[in-house]
N, C-alpha and C positions, 0 to 999 in steps of 0.2 A: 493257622492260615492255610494250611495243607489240606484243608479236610472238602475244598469245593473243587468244583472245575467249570471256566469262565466256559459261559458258551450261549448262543444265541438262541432265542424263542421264535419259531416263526407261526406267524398266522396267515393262513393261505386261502384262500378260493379255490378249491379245488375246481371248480367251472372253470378257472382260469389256467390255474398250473396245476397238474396234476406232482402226488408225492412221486411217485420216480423221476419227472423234471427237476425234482428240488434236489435229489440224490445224485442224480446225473451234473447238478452246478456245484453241487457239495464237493465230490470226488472231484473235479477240476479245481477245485479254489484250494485243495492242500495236496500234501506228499501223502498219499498214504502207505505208502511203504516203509514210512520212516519212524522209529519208533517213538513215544511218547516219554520225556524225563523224567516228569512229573504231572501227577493229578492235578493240579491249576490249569497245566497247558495241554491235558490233554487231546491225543484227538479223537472223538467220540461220534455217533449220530444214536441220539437217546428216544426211545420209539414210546407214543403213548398205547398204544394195541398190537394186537398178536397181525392183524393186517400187515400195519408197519413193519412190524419186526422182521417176519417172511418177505415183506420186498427191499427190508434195508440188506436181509442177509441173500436176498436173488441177486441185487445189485454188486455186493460186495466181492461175491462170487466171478459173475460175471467179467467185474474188474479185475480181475486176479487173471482170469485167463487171457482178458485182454493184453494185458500189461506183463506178464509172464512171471510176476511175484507174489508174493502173500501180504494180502492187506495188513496192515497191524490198528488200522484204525478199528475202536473197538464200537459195538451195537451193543446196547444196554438198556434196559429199562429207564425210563423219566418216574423218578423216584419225587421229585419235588423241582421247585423252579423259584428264584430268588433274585430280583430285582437285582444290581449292582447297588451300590450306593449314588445318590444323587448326584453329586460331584464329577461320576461316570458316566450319565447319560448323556447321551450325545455333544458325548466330549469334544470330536472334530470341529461340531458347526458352533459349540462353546467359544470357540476361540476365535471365529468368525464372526466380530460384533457387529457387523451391518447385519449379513444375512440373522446374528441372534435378536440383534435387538427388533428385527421384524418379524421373525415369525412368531416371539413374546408380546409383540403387542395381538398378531392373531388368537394367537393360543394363551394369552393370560396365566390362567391355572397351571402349573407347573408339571401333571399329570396329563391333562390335555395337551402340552407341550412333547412328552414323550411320546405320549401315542399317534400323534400325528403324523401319519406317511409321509406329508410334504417335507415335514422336519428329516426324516427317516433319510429320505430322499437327499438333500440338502446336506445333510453331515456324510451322507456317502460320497458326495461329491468334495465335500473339504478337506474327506480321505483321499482324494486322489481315483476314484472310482467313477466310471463314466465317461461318456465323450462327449463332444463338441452336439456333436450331430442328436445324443438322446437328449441332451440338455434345452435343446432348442425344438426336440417334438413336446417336450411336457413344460418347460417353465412357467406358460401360461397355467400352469394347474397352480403354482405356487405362493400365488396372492403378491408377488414381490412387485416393490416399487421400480420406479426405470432405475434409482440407484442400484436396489437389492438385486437388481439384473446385471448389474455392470460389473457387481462386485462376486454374481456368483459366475460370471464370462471369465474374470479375474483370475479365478480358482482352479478352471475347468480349461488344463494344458493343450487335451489331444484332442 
């Protein structure tokens, strides 16, 4: 069980966000000073090219002198990438059965299901992620019925 470490894939636009933006959200959303227990939970940003690698290690630098500590999160090579298990995938909006059972009728195919940003969107919001104010510039993107609105207004505290 020791031999992965859980961690997200992203696909980006760079037109839209560039990789130092994603590094700059990165380094806000954990501690990076804090060390890592174990390789499941580590904390990592795993680079596909030498580009990356030179602005994940500019960045990291950067934050160190910001911050006045030494990062411990580590920059490493993307050696492979491995879905979770089924079960895991957007587990949050799983448990959300209005909003699930509508975007399953959108998305059908259980593949189509995961890769769906709206989904993506939606289980971020059933984490607790998001406010009032982003929810109501995009939900029209989300294909939801007046209920599926009601129930993700439900969801969506601040």
């Amino acid at each position: 069980m020791g031999d992965h470490t859980e961690a997200v894939q992203l696909d980006y636009d760079p037109q839209k966000i560039s990789f130092e933006e994603l590094l700059s959200i990165f380094w806000e959303s954990h501690n990076p000073s804090a060390s890592s227990f174990t390789r499941q939970y580590m904390n990592a940003v795993f680079y596909d090219n030498e580009e990356q690698h030179d602005k994940a290690l500019a960045s990291k630098a950067d934050l160190e002198t910001r911050i006045g500590k030494k990062v411990k999160t580590s920059i490493i090579p993307l050696k492979s990438f491995t879905l979770a298990e089924d079960y895991h995938q957007k587990y949050l909006l799983k448990n959300q059965s209005r909003l699930k059972n509508e975007m399953m009728q959108i998305y059908p195919h259980h593949q189509d299901f995961i890769d769906s940003t709206a989904v993506t969107r939606l289980n971020g919001y059933a984490g607790g992620y998001g406010t009032k104010e982003q929810m109501s510039e995009e939900v029209e993107q989300f294909g939801l019925s007046s209920e599926g609105r009601k129930a993700l207004a439900h969801i969506v505290h601040n």
